[in-house]
N, C-alpha and C positions, 0 to 999 in steps of 0.2 A: 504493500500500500504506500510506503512510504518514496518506494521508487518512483511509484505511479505519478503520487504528485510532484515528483522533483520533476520528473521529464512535464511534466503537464508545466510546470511554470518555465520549466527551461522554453519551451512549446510558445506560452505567453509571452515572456519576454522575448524569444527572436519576431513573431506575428508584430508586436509592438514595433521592434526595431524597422524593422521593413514595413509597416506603416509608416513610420517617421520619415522614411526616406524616401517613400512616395510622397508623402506633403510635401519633403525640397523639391520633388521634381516638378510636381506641381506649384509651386513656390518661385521657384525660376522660370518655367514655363508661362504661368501666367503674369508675369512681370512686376513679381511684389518687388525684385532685387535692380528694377532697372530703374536709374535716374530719372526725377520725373520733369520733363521740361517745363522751363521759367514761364510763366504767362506770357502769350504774345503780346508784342509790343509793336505799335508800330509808330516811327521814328517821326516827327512833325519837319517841316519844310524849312523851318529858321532854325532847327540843329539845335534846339534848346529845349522842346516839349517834344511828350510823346504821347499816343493814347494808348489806352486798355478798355475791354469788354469787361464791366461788372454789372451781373446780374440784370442783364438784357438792354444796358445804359453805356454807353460813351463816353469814358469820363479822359480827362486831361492833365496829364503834370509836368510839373518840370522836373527834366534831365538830371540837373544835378544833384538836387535836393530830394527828390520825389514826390513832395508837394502838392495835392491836389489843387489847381486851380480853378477847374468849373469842371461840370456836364453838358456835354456839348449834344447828347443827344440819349431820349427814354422813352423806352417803346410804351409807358406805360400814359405818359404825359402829351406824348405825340398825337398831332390832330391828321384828319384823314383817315388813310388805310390802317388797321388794329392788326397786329401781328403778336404774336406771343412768343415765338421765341426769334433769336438772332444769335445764328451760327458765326459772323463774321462780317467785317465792316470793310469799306475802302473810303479815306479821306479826298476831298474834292483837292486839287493843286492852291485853287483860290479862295479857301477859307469858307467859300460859301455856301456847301452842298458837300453831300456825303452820299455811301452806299450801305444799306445796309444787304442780309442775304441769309437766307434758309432753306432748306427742305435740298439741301447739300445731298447729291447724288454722285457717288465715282464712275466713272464710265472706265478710261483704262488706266496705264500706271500712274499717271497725270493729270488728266485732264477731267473732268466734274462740269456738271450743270447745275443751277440753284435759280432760285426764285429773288430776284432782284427789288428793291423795292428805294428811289430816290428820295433824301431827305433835305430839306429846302433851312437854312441853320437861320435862314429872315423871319421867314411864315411860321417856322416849327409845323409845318406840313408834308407830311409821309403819302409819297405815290409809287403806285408799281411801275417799275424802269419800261415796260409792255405788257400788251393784254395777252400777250400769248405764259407768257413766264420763263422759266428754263433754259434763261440765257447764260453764254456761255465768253469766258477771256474777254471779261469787261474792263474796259480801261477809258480811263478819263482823259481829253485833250490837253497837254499842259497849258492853255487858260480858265481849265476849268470849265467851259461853254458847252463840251461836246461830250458824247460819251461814246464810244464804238463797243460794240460786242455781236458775237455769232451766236446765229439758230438756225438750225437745220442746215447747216451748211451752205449758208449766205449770212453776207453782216450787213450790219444796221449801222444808224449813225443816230442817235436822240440829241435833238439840240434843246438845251435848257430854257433859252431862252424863250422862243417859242414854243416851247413843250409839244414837240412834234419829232417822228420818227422817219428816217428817210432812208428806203433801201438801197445798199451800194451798188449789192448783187443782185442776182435772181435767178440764176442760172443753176443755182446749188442743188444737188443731186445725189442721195447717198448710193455709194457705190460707184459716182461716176464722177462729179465734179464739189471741190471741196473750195471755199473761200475764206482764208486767215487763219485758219486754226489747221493742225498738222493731220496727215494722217498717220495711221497707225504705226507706220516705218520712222516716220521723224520723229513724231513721239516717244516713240519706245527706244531708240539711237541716237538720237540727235538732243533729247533732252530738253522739252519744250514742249507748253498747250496754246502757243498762240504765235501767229506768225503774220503781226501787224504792226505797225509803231507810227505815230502821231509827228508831223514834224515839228518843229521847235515855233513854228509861227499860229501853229493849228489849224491850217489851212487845209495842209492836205493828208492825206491817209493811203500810207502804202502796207500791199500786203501781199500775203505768196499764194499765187493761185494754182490747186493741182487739179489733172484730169486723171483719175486713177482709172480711168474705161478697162484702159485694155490689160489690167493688173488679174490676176486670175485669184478668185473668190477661195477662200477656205472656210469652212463651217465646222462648227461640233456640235455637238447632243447634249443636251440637259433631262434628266429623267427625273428630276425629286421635283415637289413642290415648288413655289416661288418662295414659301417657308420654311426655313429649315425644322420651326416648331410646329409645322401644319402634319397632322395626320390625315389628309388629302392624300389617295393616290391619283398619280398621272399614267392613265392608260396610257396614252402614244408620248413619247419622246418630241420633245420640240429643240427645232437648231438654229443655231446660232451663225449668222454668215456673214462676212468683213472681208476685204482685199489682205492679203498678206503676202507680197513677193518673195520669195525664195532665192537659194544663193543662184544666181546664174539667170534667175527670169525679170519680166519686166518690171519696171519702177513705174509708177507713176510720171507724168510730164508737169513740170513745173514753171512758171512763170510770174515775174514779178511787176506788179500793177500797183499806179498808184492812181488815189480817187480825188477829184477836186470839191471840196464841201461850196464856195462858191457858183460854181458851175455845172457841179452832178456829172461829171464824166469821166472815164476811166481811162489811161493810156497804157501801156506794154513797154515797158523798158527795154530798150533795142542793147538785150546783154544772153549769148548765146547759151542755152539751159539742157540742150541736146546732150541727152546721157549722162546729167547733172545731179549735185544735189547744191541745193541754197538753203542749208543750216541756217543761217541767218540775216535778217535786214536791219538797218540800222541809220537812223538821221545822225549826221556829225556832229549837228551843232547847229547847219547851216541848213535855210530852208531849199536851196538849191541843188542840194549834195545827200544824196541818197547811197550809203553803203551798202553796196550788195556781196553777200560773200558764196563766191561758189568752191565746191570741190567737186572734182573731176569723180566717175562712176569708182576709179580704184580707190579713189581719196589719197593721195600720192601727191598732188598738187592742189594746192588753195590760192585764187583769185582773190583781191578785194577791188570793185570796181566803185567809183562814183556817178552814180544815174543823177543825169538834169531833168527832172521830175518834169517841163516843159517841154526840153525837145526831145525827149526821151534817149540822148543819145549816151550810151555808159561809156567811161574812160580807166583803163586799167591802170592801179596804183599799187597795187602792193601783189607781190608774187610769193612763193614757197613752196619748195619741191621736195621732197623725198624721198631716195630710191625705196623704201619702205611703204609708207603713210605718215599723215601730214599729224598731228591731233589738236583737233578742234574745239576742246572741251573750253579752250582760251577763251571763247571768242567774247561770252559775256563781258571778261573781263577788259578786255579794251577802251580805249578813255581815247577819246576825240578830245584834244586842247581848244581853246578860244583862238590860240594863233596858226591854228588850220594842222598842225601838229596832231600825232595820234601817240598813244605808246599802246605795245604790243605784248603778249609774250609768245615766245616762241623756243625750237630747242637747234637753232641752228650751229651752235659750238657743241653741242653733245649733251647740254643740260637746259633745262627749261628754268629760262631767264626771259626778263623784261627788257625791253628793248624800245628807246625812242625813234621815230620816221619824222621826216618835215611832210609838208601839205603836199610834194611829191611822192612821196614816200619814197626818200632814199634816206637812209641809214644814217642817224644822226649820231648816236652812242647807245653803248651797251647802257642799260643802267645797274643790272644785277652780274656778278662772277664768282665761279667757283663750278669745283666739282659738287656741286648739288642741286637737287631740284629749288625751285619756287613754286609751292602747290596753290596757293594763292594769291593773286594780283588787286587789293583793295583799291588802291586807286591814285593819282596825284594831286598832293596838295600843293597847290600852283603857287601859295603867298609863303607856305614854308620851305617851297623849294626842298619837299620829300617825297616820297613813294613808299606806301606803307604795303609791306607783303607777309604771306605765312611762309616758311621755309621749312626742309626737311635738313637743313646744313649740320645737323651735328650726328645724327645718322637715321635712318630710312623710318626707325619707329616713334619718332618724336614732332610734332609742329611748333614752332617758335614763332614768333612775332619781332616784328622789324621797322623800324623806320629809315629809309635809306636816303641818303643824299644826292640831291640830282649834281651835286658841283663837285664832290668827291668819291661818291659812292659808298662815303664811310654807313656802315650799321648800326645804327644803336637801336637795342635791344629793348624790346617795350613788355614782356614774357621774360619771369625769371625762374618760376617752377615748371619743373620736367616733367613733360606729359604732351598732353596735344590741349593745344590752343584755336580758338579760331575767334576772327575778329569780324563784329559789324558796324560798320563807322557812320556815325549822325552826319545828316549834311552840312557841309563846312569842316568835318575833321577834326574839329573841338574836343569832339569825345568819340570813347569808341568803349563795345563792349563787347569783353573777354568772357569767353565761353571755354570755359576749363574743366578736362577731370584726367586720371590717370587710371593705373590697375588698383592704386590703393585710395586715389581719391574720385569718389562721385559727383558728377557734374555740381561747375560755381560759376554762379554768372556774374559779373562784376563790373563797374563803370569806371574807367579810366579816363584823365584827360591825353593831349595828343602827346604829350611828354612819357606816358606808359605809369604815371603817378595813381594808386588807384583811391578812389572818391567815396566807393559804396560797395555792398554785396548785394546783388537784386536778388539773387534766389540762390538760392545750397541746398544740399541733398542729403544733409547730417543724421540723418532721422535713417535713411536709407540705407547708410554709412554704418550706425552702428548696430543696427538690426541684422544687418550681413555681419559685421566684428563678432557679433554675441553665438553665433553658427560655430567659431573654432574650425572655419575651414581649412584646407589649405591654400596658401599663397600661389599667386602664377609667378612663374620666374622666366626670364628671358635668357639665350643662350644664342649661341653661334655657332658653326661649325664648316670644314674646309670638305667638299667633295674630292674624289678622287680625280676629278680635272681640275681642283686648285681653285674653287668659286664657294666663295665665302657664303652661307646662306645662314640667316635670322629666324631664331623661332620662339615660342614658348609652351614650357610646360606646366602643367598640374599634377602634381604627383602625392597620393595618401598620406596622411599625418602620420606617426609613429610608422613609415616604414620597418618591417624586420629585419633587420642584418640577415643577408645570404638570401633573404627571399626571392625570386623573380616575379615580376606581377607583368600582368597583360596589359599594353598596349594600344588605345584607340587613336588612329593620326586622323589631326581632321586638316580640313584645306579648302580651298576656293579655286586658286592659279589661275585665274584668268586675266587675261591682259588688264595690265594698269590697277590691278587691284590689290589690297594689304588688306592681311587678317593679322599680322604682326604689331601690333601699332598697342603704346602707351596709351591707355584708355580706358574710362570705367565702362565693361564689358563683361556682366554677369550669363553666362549659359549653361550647357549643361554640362562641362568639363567637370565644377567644382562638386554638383551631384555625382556622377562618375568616380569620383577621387574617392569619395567618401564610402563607395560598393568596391574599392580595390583596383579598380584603374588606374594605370596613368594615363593623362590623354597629355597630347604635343601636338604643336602645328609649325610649319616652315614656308614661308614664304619663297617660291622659287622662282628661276627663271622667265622673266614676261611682267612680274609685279613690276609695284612703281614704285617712286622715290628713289631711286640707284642709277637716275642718267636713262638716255634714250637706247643705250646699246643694250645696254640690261632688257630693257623694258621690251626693247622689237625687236631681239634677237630668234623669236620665235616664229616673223614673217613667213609664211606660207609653209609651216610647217607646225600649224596651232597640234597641240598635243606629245610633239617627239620630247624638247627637251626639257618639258613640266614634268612629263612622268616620269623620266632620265631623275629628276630632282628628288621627285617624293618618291620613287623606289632607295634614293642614297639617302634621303632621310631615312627611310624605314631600315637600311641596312647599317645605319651609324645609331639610329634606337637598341638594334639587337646587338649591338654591339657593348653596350654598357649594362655594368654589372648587376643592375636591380631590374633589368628587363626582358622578357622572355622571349626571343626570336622565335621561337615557335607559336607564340600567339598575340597576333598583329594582327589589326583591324586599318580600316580604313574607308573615312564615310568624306560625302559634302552635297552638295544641292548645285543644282544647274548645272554652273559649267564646272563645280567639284562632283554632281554625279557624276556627270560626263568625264573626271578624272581615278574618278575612285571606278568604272569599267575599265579605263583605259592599266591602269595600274594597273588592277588584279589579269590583266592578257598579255601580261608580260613572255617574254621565253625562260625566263628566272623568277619563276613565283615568291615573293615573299611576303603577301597577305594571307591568313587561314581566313579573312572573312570583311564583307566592306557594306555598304548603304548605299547607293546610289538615289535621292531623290530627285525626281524632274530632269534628269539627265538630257544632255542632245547626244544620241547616235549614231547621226552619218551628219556631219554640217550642210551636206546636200539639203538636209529639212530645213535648216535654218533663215532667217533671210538675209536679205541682199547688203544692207548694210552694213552691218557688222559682221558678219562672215566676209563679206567680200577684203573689206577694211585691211583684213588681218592675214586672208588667204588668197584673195582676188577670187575672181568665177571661176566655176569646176572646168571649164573650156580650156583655162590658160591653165590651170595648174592640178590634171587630173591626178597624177603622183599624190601631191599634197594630199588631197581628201581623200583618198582610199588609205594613206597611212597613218592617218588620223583619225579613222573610222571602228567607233567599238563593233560595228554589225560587221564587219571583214574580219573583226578577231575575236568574234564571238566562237569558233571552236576553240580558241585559249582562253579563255574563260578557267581560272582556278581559285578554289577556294568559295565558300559558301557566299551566296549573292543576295542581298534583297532590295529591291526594285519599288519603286513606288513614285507614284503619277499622281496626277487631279484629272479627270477627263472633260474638267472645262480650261485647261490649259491656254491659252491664247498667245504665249510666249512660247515657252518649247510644249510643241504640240504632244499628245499622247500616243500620235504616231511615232515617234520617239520609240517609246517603249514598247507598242505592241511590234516592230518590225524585227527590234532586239529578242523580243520575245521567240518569235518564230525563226529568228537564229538560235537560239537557244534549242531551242525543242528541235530544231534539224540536227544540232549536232549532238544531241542526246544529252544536255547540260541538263541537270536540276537544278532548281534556285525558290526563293521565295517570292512573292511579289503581293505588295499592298496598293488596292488602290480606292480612290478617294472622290466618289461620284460628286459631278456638279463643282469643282474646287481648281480653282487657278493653282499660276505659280506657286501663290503663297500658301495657301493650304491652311485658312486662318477660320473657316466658317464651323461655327457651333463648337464642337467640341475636337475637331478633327486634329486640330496641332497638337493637345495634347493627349490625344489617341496615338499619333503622332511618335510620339520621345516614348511613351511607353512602351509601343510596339519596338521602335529600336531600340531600345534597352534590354527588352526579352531577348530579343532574335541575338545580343550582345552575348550575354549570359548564356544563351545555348549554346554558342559558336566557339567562345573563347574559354 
């Protein structure tokens, strides 16, 4: 009897334990441990106030102080239209008119519709921005007069003053012809829900017009409910259908127009778009000078031309070539000067620096040097004669802050704790605010003046901070190590509290590796490593070859041969893991999502196996599925470089396939399709592989609806435990 009950409580107490350690997981999962971001703010025009959303009212303070100084606008006090809630505001440029907005709908990675409603800050009279609603990339004229925004794939123009609405387009056509706002490809690559910009006089509105016709449609299937909480069945399946180019087929046709609000007329800028993309458009400064930036179909060379919005004739200014690809991600950051001057960045010495042009654009000076990146270009202060940037200069996992000098180039350092930084600067430069956390500290936001002197703490995450402290996890530690070709690679691990001397423990390598991207990075970054650690894991991650911050050669080393020497990486991490004495080469995992699915196949089909087991979530299988921009980008079309994509291809080597597999999709994917996996599937099964596979009805990318993410980590935590 007395055995009986000993094992009965021994019985209780593990049941306990392993309870508890499902709370962490769900704990981490559902984001008790993640920083919770500062109240938005949004920064006021004289660089001295700013506003915030409190409880469905618009209130106003000052910058430095925080001070409330009025209410500038309350749904509750507001005459006209009665609204109850307000998801989110826009400031008029001229003090005299605001936007409010609701019933916030997402459509893809970026882009959202919502219910508009203008608020008059004279009258204190609330109207709907149209009678239709669900207007979309609303933007105000900088005089405040005008408002532009798209519906249905044509834009509007509301003029205030007359409280009347005037269409630009009419032609808009889904499926066929799109006005201002991007399609699916530019949006999802290019990084952007709207492609219109107001010139600086307010006169005219230019915008990028695409004819997607001849783009070949893809569809999916939805089979659940339209609620995930509806016990409604859906007899027949309903699909879902959108233009999606692929690597190698047609793009959409693009062309850049701009609209005279005077006149009502549209013209075509005479700048050639044949086999193009126009990432972005941009007014200088000047109402005559219309930036237009194209990249060629490889993206290998980038265009800036200036369209004369009159005679529509463009004139090219700025050029840059790469026998690789060009990277674009800069372009936001470009600053047009007053004296026709632009400053740029770019990685024409081998590192991404800042660089000033004259109104010709020919090459005035460098303003940034050194072997390091510049990850972000804030902007020039013209009266202090600086350039404020983020930098990666002290090595690949940290962000600094900078004030540089345009007459000597000297830095001083406006960022003194180590971690990643990131700066948003009030207009005028006066102030700026630091947005800080590390591995050991959780996001702190903080107001500085331009000197880097700091003023205030707007928000901190101490609460967050010590609630994780009181866990007794363990620490992430950073490390480095030399491959057998002599290439330095960055990583970090987690590894169990009270280690045992002599023990080996298992292994999970997690990773991303795709181009330009860091999972290495100084950062508060709670997931499920630190759950992991605490079941006997050590989990590690290494940044390889193609990541960013380590220079353009690092970074595009991997041109037209996405996959060889990522996996060449993460199989030398995994063989420099088994190699140290607390870790078991015999039981090595390795997981990641997207384009770390698509690395955690590629790894385990090695000719030298040294995974016993991996995850592949949402994975791409042959880049052939992929589309046009971002495949091509990196690989160019399957035409010029058929080598490249069959040896890059997990479905060509899916009979190496070794070591236990589990597979898992959304089959409303819209990004990497679920053709993905069902094609790898049927390689599988031809070459008599077994494997596991979870999939996830009705569920994008992200795999965030109802309960599914945290089904989710459970599921790969079992399928962990069985394997290793």
């Amino acid at each position: 009897m007395k055995k009986i009950s000993m094992l009965f409580c021994a019985c209780l107490i593990s049941a306990a334990a392993l309870q508890a350690n499902d709370s962490l997981l769900d704990d981490i999962v559902t984001g008790k441990f993640k920083a919770k971001p500062a109240p938005m703010m949004t920064l006021a025009e004289d660089g001295e106030h700013y506003y915030q959303l409190k409880d469905d009212a618009i209130v106003r303070y000052q910058l430095k102080s925080g001070n409330v100084v009025d209410t500038v606008f309350n749904a509750k006090t507001a005459k006209g239209e009665k609204i109850e809630q307000i998801e989110g505001f826009m400031m008029g440029p001229d003090g005299r008119s605001l936007l409010v907005y609701n019933n916030y709908e997402q459509i893809y990675r970026r882009s959202y519709k919502a219910d508009y409603y203008l608020y008059d800050l004279r009258t204190r009279e609330l109207n709907r921005l149209s009678e239709t609603g669900r207007e979309m990339a609303v933007k105000f004229s900088p005089n405040g007069r005008y408002i532009a925004y798209a519906y249905n794939n044509n834009l509007y123009v509301y003029k205030l003053d007359f409280h009347s609405t005037v269409a630009v387009t009419t032609d808009g056509e889904v499926g066929k012809i799109i006005n201002g706002t991007p399609d699916w490809l530019y949006e999802e690559e290019f990084g952007t829900r709207e492609l219109f910009d107001w010139s600086p006089d307010s006169k005219l509105l230019a915008f990028v017009r695409f004819d997607e016709t001849a783009v070949r449609m893809f569809d999916f299937q939805f089979f659940m409910p339209q609620s995930f909480t509806s016990d409604e069945t859906l007899l027949y399946p309903y699909s879902f259908t959108y233009k999606y180019p692929k690597a190698g087929e047609t793009n959409a046709k693009v062309s850049v127009c701009v609209y005279d609000t005077y006149y009502k007329s549209i013209k075509t800028m005479d700048v050639d778009t044949e086999n193009a993309y126009i990432p972005r458009i941009r007014w200088t400064g000047q109402p005559d000078q219309l930036a237009i930036f194209r990249l060629n179909r490889n993206q290998n060379r980038l265009d800036m031309f200036y369209a004369n919005p009159k005679s529509t004739v463009s004139t090219p200014i700025y050029t840059e070539e790469d026998e690789r690809y060009v990277d674009f991600m800069q372009l936001d950051e470009w600053q047009f000067l007053e004296d026709g001057s632009f400053v740029a960045v770019n990685e024409t010495d081998g590192y991404r620096h800042v660089h000033q042009y004259d109104k010709n654009g020919l090459h005035k000076k460098q303003l940034t040097k050194g072997n390091w990146d510049v990850m972000t270009f804030y902007g020039v202060d013209v009266k202090r004669r600086v350039a404020y940037i983020q930098a990666a200069d002290k090595n690949p996992m940290t962000r600094n802050l900078y004030a540089v000098s345009l007459k000597n180039g000297k830095m001083q350092p406006l960022s003194t704790e180590e971690g990643t930084h990131n700066a948003l600067f009030a207009p005028g430069y006066s102030y700026f605010i630091d947005t800080y956390s590390s591995i050991e500290t959780p996001t702190r936001v903080t107001l500085y003046d331009a000197d880097g002197k700091p003023l205030r703490v707007l928000h901190e995450n101490d609460a967050v901070g010590e609630a994780f402290k009181q866990l007794n996890l363990p620490k992430k530690e950073f490390f480095s190590f030399q491959t057998d070709e002599g290439i330095t690679l960055y990583g970090w691990m987690v590894k169990p509290v009270n280690m045992e001397p002599g023990k080996k423990y298992p292994l999970l390598q997690v990773q991303y590796s795709g181009p330009n991207s860091q999972q290495v990075l100084n950062n508060w970054k709670i997931d499920w490593e630190y759950y992991l650690a605490t079941e006997g894991y050590i989990v590690a991650c290494v940044d390889g070859r193609g990541t960013g911050a380590r220079g353009s050669e690092f970074r595009k080393c991997t041109y037209q041969n996405i996959g060889q020497l990522e996996t060449a990486d993460q199989v030398a991490s995994a063989r420099y893991f088994g190699s140290l004495p607390y870790v078991d080469k015999d039981r090595l995992a390795i997981w990641g999502w997207s384009f770390g699915g698509y690395m955690t196949l590629m790894c385990m089909s090695v000719d030298e196996p040294v995974f016993k087991a991996g995850i592949a979530v949402a994975p791409v299988t042959d880049w052939r599925f992929y589309n046009t921009a971002y495949t091509e980008r990196y690989m160019r079309c399957p035409q010029e470089n058929f080598k490249g994509y069959d040896e890059g291809s997990p479905l060509l080597r899916a009979d190496k396939l070794s070591g236990n597999l589990l597979l898992v999709h959304g089959t409303a994917d819209d990004n990497v399709h679920v053709q993905n996996a069902y094609n790898y599937v049927h390689r599988l099964v031809e070459a008599g592989k077994q494997f596991e596979m979870q999939i996830y009805p009705d569920e994008n990318h992200f795999i965030r609806k109802g309960n599914s993410y945290r089904h989710l980590y459970h599921r790969m935590k079992l399928f962990l435990d069985k394997n290793l």
